[in-house]
N, C-alpha and C positions, 0 to 999 in steps of 0.2 A: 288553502281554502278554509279550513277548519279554526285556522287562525284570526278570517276576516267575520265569519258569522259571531251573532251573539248567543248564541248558546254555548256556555266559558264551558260547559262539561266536556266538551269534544276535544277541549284543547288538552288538557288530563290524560288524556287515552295517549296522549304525541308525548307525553315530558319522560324523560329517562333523570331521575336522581343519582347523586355520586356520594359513596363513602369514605371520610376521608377524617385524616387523626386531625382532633380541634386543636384549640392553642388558648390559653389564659390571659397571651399579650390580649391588644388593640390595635388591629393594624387598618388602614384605609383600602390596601391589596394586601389580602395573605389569608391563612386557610380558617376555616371557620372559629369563631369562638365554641368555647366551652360551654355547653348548657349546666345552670349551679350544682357543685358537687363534683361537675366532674376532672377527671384529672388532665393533665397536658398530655395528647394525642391521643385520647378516647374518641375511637371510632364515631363519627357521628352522621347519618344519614340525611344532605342537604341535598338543595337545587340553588345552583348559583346565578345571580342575575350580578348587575352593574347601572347603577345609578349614576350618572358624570362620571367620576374618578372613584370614587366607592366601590368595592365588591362586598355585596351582601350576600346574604340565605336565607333561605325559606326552609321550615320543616316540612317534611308531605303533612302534618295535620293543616298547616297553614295554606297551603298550596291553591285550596280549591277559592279561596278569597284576593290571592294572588294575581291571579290568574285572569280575575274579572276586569280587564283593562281594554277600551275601545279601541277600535284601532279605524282609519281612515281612509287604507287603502295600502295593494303593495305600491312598491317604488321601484325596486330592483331583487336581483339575487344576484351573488356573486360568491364565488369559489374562495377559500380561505386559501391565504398563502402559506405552504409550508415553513416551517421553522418559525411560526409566530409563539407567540407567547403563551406556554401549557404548563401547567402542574399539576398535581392530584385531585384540588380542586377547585380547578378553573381548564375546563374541555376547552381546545381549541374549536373545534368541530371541521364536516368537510365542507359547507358550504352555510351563507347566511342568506336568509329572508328580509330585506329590508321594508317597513310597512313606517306608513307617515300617521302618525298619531291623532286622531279626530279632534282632541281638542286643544291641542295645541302645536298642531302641526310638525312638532319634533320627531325627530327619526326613532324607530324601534326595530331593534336588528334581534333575529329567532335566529339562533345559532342551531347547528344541525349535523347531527354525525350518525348515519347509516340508521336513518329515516327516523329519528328520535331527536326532540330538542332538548339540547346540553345546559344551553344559558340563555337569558336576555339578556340585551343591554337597551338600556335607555337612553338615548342620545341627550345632548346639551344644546344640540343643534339641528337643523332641517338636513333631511335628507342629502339636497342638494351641497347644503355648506359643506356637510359632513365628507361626501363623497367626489368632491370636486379636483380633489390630488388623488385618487385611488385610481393606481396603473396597474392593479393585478386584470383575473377576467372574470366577467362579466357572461353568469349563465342568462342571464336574462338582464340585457339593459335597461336602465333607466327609462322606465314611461312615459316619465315628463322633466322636463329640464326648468 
């Protein structure tokens, strides 16, 4: 709920950030860059999101700017499958919140691990498309097909 109102403060109070050693490559998935100066695996304090195929970061000073993104409605929730894909930093979580995006109808999935959200992801595509092959389950099914 806190996620569909527009008052972006409340969503802040839900976000749990991850610490996790940077890295000086460039990768498209892999763990934070280095803020300038610092060295390869300096602890660095993010919140991981996913733009298409991209994993980014947000600093907490950034976060509250972040964060200001409309959202359209939910769609579904569904339970994350075990043995997915996790690392230091990139939370699996234990369930997602999928919400269809207000302007432009793309999927936005609030990832969630023990009532705190881990990551976003921003789909490339509608809910539906998105979730059309997904045979895990379904805490809460699809609202609208």
């Amino acid at each position: 709920e806190n996620f569909l109102v527009r008052k972006f403060d409340w969503r802040r109070d839900m976000i749990r950030t991850l610490t996790a050693g940077c890295t000086t490559e460039q990768f498209s998935v892999g763990p934070p860059p280095c803020p300038p100066g610092a060295a390869e695996g300096t602890r660095v304090e993010v919140f991981p999101y996913r733009e298409h195929r991209d994993i980014k970061y947000v600093t907490p000073e950034a976060l509250d700017a972040f964060l200001e993104f409309p959202l359209g409605g939910l769609y579904a929730v569904l339970r994350n499958q075990e043995g997915g894909f996790e690392e230091e930093w990139y939370p699996q979580g234990e369930y997602s919140i999928v919400f269809v995006g207000i302007d432009s109808e793309l999927g936005v999935e609030v990832v969630v691990d023990a009532g705190q959200v881990v990551r976003i992801e921003f789909w490339p595509l509608t809910p539906v498309e998105y979730l059309h092959a997904f045979d895990g389950e379904y805490l809460l099914p699809p609202l609208s097909e």
